[in-house]
C-alpha positions as a Markdown table, in Angstrom:
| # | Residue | x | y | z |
|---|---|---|---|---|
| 1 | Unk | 0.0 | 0.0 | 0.0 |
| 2 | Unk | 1.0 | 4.0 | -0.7 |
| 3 | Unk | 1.9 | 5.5 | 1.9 |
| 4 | Unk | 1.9 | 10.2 | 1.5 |
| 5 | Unk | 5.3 | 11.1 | 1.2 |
| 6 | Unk | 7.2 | 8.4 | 0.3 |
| 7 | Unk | 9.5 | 8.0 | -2.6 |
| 8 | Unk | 9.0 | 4.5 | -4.2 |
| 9 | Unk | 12.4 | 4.7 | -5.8 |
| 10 | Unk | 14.9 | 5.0 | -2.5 |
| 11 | Unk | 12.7 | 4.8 | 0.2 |
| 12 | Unk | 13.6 | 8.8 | 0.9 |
| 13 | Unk | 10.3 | 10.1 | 3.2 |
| 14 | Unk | 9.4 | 13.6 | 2.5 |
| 15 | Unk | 8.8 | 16.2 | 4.7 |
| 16 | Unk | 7.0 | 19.1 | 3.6 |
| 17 | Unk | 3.9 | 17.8 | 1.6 |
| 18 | Unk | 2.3 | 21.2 | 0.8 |
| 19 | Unk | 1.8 | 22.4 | -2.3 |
| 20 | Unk | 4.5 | 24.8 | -4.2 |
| 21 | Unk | 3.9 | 27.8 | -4.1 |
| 22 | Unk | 2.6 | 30.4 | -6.3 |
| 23 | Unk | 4.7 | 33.0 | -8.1 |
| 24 | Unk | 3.0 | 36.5 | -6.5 |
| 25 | Unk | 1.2 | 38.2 | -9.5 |
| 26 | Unk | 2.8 | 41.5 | -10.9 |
| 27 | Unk | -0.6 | 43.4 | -11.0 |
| 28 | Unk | -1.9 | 44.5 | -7.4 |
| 29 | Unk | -5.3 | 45.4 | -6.2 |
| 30 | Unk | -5.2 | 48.2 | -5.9 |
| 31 | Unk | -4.6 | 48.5 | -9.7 |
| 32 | Unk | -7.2 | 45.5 | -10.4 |
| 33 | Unk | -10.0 | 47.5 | -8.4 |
| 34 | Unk | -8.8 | 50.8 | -10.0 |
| 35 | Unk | -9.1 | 49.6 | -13.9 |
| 36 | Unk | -12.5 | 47.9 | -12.6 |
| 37 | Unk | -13.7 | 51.8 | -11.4 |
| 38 | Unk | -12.6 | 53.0 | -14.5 |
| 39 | Unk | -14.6 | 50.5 | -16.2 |
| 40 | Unk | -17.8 | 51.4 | -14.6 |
| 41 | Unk | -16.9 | 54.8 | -15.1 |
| 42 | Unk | -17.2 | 54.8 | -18.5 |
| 43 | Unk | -13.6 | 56.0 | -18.3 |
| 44 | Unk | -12.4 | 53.1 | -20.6 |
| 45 | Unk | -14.3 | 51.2 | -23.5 |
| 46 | Unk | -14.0 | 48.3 | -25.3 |
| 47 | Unk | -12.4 | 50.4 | -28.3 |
| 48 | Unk | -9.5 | 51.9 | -26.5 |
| 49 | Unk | -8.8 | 48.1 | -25.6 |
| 50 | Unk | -8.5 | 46.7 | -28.8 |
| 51 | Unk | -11.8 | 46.2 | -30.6 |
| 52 | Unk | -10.1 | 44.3 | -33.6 |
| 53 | Unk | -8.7 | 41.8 | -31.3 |
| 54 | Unk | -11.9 | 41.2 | -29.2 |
| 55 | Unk | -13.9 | 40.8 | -32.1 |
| 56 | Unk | -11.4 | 37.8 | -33.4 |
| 57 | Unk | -11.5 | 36.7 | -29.6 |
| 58 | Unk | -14.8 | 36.5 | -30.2 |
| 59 | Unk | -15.4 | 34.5 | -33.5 |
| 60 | Unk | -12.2 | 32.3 | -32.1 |
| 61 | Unk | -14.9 | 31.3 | -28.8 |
| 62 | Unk | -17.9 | 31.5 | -30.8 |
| 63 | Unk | -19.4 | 27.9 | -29.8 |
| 64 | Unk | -19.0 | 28.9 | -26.2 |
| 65 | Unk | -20.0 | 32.6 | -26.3 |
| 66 | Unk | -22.6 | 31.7 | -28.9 |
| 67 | Unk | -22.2 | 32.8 | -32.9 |
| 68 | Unk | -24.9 | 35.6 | -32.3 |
| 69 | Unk | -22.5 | 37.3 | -30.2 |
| 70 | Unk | -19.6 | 36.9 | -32.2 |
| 71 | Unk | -21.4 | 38.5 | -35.0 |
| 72 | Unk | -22.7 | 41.0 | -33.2 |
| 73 | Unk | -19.5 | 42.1 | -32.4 |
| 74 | Unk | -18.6 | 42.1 | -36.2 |
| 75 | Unk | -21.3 | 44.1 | -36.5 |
| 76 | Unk | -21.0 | 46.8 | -34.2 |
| 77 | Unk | -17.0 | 46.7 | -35.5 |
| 78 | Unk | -18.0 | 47.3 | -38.3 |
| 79 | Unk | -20.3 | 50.4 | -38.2 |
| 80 | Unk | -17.3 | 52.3 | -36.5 |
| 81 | Unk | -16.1 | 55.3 | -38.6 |
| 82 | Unk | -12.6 | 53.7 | -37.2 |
| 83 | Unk | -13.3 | 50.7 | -38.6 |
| 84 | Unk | -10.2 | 49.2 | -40.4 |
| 85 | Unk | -11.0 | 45.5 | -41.9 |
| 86 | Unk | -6.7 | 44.6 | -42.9 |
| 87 | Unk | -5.9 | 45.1 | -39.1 |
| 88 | Unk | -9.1 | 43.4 | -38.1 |
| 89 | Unk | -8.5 | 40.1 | -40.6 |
| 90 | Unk | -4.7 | 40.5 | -39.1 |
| 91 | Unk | -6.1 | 39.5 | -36.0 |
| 92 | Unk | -7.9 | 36.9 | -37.4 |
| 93 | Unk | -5.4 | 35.6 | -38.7 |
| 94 | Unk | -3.6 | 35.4 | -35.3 |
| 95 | Unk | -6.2 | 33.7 | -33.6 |
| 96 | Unk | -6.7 | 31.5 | -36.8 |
| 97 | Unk | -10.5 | 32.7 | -37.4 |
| 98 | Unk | -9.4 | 34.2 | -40.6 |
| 99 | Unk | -11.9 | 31.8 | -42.9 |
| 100 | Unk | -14.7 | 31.5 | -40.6 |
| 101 | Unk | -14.5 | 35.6 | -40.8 |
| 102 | Unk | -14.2 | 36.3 | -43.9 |
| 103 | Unk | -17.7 | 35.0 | -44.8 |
| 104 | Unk | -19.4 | 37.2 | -42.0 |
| 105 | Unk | -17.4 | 40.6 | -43.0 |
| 106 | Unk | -17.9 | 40.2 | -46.9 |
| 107 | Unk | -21.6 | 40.0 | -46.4 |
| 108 | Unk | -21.7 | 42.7 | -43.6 |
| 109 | Unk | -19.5 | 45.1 | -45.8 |
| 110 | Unk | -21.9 | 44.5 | -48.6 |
| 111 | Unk | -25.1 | 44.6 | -47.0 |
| 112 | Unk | -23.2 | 48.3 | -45.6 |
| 113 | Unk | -22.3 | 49.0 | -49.1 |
């Protein structure tokens, strides 16, 4: 039978069973709870962090978010005067979405036309 801590190999009984510990994170919360005021201040949208690359996150999650959402988020992409489609198919392209996309924005761009 197993016995907790002992080394099958040598026989050499362990100590300290605990797990190892975590690496302390580089973002404090006094930062986290900050960004999340600014948040629900309105201080800070979802353009400022990176529409292009949400909207790939998006299509790139689409069967667990849903693929309403993800073209929803296409959608209100594209109707953006700031809407650039070569940065956001670059993204796609990261995130390996670019062929599911494509289908989506060539209709949307169209039916904008």
């Amino acid at each position: 039978m197993h016995e907790p801590g002992v080394d099958f190999l040598d026989g050499y009984r362990s100590t300290d069973l605990s797990p190892p510990r975590a690496a302390p994170s580089p973002i404090t919360e006094r930062q986290v709870n900050a960004a999340q005021q600014a948040w629900r201040d309105g201080l800070v949208s979802v353009a400022q962090a990176h529409a292009r690359g949400e909207v790939a996150d998006c299509f790139k999650f689409r069967n667990k978010i849903g693929k309403h959402i993800a073209i929803e988020a296409l959608r209100t992409y594209l109707r953006r005067k700031d809407a650039k489609v070569k940065d956001l198919m670059h993204f796609a392209r990261i995130n390996r979405v670019q062929a599911v996309m494509a289908p989506y924005v060539d209709v949307l761009l169209t039916a904008k036309g």
